[in-house]
C-alpha positions in Angstrom: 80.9 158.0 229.4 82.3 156.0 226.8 82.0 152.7 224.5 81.9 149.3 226.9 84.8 147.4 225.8 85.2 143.9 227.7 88.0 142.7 228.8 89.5 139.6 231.1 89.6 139.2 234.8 93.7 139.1 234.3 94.2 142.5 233.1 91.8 143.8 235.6 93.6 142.1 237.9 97.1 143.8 236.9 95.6 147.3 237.0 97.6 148.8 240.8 94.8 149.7 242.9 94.1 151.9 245.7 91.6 151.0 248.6 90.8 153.5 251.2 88.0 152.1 252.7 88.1 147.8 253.5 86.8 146.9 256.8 88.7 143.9 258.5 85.5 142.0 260.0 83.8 142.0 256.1 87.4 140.6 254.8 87.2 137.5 256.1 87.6 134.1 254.2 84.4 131.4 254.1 87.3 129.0 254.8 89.1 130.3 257.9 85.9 130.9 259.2 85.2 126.9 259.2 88.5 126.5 260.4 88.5 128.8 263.5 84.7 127.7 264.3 85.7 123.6 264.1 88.7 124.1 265.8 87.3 126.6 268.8 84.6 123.7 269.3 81.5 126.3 268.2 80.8 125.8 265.0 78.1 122.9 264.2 77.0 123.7 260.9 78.6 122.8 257.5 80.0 125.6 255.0 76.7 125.1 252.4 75.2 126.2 255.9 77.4 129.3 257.1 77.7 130.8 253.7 74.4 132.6 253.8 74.7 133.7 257.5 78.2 135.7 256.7 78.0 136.4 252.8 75.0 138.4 250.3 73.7 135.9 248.1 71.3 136.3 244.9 68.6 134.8 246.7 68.9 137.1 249.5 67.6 140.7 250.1 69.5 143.7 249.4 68.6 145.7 252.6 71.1 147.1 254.8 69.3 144.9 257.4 70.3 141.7 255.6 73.9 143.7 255.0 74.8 144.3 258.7 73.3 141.0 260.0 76.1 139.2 258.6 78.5 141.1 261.3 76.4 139.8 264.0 77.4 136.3 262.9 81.1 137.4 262.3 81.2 138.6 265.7 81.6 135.1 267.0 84.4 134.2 265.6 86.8 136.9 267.2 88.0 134.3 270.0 91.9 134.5 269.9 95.0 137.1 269.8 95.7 134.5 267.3 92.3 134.9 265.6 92.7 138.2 265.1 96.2 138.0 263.7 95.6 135.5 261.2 92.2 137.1 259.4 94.5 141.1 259.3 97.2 139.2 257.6 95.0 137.2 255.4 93.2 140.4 254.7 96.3 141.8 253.3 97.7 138.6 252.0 94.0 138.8 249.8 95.0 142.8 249.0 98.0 142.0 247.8 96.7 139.1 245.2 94.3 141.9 243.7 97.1 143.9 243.1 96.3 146.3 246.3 99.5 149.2 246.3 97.9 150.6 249.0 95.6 149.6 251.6 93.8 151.5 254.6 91.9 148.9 256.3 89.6 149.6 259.0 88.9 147.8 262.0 86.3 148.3 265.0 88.0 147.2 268.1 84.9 146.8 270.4 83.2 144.7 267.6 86.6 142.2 268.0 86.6 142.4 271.7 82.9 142.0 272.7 82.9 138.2 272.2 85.2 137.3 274.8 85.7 140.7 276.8 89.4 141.3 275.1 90.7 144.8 276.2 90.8 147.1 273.6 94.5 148.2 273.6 95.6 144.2 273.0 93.0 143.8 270.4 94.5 147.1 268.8 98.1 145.6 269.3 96.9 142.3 268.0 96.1 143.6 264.7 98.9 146.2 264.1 101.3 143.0 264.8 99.2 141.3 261.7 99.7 144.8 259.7 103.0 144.5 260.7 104.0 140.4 260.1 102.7 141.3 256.5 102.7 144.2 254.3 106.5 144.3 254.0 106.7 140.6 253.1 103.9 141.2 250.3 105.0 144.5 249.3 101.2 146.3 250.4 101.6 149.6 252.0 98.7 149.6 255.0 97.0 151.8 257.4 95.0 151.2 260.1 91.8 153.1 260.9 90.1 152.6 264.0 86.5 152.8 263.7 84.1 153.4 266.1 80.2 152.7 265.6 77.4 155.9 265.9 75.2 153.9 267.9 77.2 152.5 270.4 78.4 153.4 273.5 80.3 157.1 273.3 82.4 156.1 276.7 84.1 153.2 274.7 84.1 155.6 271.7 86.7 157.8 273.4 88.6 154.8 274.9 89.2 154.1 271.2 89.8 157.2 270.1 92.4 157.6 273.1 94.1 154.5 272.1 94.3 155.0 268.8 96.0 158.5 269.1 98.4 156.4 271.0 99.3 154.3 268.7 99.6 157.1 266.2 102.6 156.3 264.0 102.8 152.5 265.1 100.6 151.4 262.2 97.2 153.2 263.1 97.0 156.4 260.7 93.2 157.7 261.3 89.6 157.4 262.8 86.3 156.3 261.0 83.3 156.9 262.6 80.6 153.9 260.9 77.5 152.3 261.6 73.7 152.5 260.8 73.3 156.3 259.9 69.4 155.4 259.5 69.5 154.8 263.2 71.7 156.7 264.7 73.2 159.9 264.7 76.8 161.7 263.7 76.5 164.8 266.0 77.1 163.1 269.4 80.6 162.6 268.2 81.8 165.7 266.6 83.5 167.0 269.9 85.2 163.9 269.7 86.2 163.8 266.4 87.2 167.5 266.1 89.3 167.2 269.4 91.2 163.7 267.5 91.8 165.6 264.4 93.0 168.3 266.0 95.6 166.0 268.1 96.9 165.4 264.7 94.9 162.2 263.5 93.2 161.9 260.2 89.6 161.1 259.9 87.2 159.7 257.7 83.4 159.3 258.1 80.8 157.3 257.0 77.8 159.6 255.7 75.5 159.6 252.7 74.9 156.0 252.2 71.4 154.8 254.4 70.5 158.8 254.9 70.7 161.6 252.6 72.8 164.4 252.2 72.6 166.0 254.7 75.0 163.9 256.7 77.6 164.2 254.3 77.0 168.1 254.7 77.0 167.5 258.5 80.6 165.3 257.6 82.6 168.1 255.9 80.9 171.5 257.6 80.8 170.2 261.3 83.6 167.2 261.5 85.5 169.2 258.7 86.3 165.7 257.0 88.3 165.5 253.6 87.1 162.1 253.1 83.7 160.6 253.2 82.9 157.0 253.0 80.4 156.0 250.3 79.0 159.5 250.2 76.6 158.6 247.0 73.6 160.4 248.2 75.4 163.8 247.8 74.1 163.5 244.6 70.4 164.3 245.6 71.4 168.1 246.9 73.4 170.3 244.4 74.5 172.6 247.2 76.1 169.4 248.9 77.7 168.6 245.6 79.2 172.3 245.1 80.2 172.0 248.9 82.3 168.7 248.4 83.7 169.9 245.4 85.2 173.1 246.7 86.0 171.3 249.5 87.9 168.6 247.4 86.1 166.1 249.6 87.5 162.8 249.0 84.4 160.1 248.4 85.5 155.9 249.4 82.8 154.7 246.8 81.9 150.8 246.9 79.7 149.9 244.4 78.7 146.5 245.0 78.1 147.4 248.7 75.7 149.8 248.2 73.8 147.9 246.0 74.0 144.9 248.2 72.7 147.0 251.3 69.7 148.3 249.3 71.6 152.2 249.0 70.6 151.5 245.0 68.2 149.5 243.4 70.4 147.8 240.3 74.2 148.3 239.4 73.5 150.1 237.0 71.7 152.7 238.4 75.1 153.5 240.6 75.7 157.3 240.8 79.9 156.9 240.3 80.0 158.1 237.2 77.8 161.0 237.7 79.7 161.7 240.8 82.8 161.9 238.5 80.9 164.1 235.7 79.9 166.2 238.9 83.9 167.1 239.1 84.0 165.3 242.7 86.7 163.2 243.7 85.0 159.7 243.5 87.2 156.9 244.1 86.1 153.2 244.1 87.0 150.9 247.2 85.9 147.8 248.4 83.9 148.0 251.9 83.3 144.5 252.8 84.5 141.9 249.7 83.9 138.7 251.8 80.7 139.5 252.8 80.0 140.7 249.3 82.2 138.1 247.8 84.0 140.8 245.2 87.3 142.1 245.0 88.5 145.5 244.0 89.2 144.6 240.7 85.7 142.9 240.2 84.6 146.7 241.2 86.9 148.4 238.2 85.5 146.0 236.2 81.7 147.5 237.4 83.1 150.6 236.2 84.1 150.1 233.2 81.8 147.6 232.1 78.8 148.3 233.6 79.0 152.2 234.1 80.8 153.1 230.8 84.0 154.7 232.5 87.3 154.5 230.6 90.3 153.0 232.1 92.2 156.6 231.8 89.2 157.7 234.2 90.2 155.0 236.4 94.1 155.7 236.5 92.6 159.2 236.9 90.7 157.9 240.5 93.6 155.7 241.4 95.8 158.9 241.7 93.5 161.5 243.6 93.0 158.2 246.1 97.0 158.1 246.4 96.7 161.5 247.0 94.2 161.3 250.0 95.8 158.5 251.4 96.4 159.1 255.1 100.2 159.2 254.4 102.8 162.1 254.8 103.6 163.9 251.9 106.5 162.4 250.9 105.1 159.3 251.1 102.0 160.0 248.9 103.9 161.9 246.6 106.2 158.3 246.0 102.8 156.5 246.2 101.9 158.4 243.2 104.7 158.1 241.1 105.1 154.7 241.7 101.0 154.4 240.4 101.8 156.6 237.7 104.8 154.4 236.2 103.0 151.0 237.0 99.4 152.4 235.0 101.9 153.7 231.6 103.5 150.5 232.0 100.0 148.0 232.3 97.8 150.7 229.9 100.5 150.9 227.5 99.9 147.0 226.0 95.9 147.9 225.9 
C-alpha cells in the first residue's frame, strides 16, 4: 500500500492505541508466573524451563495445537482471589506502558475457576476489583468481556452469561463467545447470545480464524454481531466480504496470533491490508501478547513495516475501533476526539 519506511520502537510506542480484543489468561508475565508457582509451592521447574510451556517460540510449531496448549499450562496458576487480581492489573499496568487509550480485555471465568473450584461470580468480582484498583490510576479506559468457550459445557455457558448481565455496568461491558472453531461449533449458542444481546449486552465473537467463512457469515446473519474477532478468512468468500461490509462488521485482527496459531503461513502473507483495500473495518489488536510475547505496538509496527500500510491508515483503524468500542455514545464520541488530538499531535513531528 505504500513505501516501507522504518522507524524506532519509541515512536511506535507513542502512537495511542486501541485494543478490543486481549484475553487476560494470554497477558500474563514469564515473571509473575515464577513468582506465584514458587510461592504456591507447585512450581519445580526453572524459567529457561516454563518459558516454552506458556510462550510461542521460533523453534516451536505454529499450529493452533501448539497455540492453545499453552492455556492448559496457564490454567494452573489461577490459585488465589489474589492471583487473579494481581495478573488483571498487571495486564493493564502492561496496556497502559504501550500506550493502550482503551482496553477491552476479555476473560473466561470457568478457565480461572476450574483449578481450584472458585465460583464464578467471585472470580468475576475478583477481576472487576483488578479493572477497578487500576485503570483510573494509569489513565486506561477498560472493559470487561466475559468469554465463554464453544466446546464447553452450555449449562456453565449460561451461568456466565447470567452473571455477566449482572454485572452489566459494574465494569463488565459484553460477551465473547471463543474457543477451537475447528472443533466445535457456534450454533449451540445463538439462543443464548441473541437472548444476551437482546437484554442489552454487547457481543463479540470469535469466527473466521481455524474455519472458513462461513462462521463469520454464521457470526453477523445468525448472532447478528457487529464485531468479529480475527475474522481473516472472510477474505476467501466475496459474498462474506460484501455482507461484513454492508453490515459495517467490526473485525479484532491480531496478526502475530494468527500466524503463531498456523491461521497463515508467514507474516507477510497476512490478509490486513487486503481486508482494508476490501473497504472492511479491520482493526489490529493484540489476542494473547504474553503468550506471543508482542505488544500492540510491535503489531503497528507489522503493519507498517511488514504489510506496507501508512501510519494515516493506522490513525484511520484506531478511530473506527474507538468507534466500536463497547462504550455509550458519549463516551466513544470523547474516546475519539481525545485519539484524534493525541494522533495530530504524535504524527505531526513525523
Amino acid at each position: 500500500m505504500s513505501i516501507r519506511t522504518l522507524r524506532s520502537a519509541e515512536f511506535y510506542t507513542a502512537l495511542p492505541k486501541v485494543d478490543l480484543h486481549r484475553h487476560l489468561e494470554g497477558s500474563i508475565r514469564l515473571r509473575t508466573l515464577m513468582e506465584i508457582g514458587r510461592s504456591y509451592g507447585f512450581l519445580m521447574v526453572d524459567t529457561a524451563e516454563l518459558r516454552p510451556l506458556v510462550q510461542v517460540g521460533e523453534d516451536q510449531p505454529n499450529t493452533f495445537g501448539n497455540f492453545l496448549s499453552k492455556f492448559t499450562t496457564l490454567r494452573s496458576f489461577y490459585c488465589s482471589p489474589e492471583v487473579i487480581t494481581r495478573i488483571t492489573q498487571e495486564a493493564i499496568e502492561d496496556a497502559a506502558a504501550d500506550n493502550v487509550r482503551y482496553l477491552e480485555l476479555r476473560f473466561t471465568p470457568v478457565a480461572l475457576s476450574r483449578s481450584q473450584n472458585f465460583p464464578l461470580n467471585e472470580v468475576m468480582d475478583w477481576v472487576i476489583e483488578g479493572v477497578q484498583r487500576s485503570q483510573q490510576e494509569l489513565g486506561v479506559k477498560v472493559g470487561l468481556i466475559a468469554s465463554v468457550n464453544r466446546h464447553e459445557n452450555m449449562a456453565l455457558a449460561e451461568k456466565v452469561v447470567d452473571l455477566a448481565i449482572e454485572r452489566k455496568g459494574k465494569g463488565i461491558v459484553g460477551l465473547g463467545l471463543a474457543g477451537n472453531e475447528a472443533a466445535a461449533k457456534a450454533t449451540p449458542f445463538i439462543g443464548l447470545f441473541n437472548d444476551a444481546r437482546q437484554s442489552g449486552m454487547q457481543i463479540t465473537i470469535h469466527a473466521g480464524e481455524w474455519s472458513g467463512p462461513e462462521n463469520v457469515f454464521e457470526a453477523i446473519s445468525k448472532f447478528k454481531s457487529g464485531r468479529v474477532g480475527h475474522g481473516v478468512r472472510t477474505m476467501e468468500d466475496p459474498k462474506v466480504v460484501d455482507l461484513a461490509r454492508e453490515r459495517g462488521t467490526t473485525f479484532e485482527v491480531c496478526i502475530t496470533s494468527n500466524y503463531h496459531s498456523g491461521v497463515v503461513p508467514a507474516l507477510t502473507n497476512h490478509p490486513f491490508a487486503r481486508m482494508l483495500s476490501a473497504g472492511l473495518n479491520a482493526t489490529l489488536s493484540s489476542d494473547n501478547p504474553r503468550i506471543s510475547q508482542i505488544v500492540l505496538s510491535d503489531e503497528v509496527r507489522l503493519a507498517s513495516e511488514a504489510l506496507g500500510i501508512p501510519l494515516s491508515v493506522f490513525r484511520d483503524q484506531t478511530l473506527t475501533a474507538a468507534r466500536a468500542a463497547f462504550m455509550s455514545e458519549d463516551e466513544r464520541d470523547g474516546l475519539v476526539q481525545s485519539l484524534e488530538k493525541e494522533f495530530q499531535q504524535v504524527l505531526s513531528n513525523c
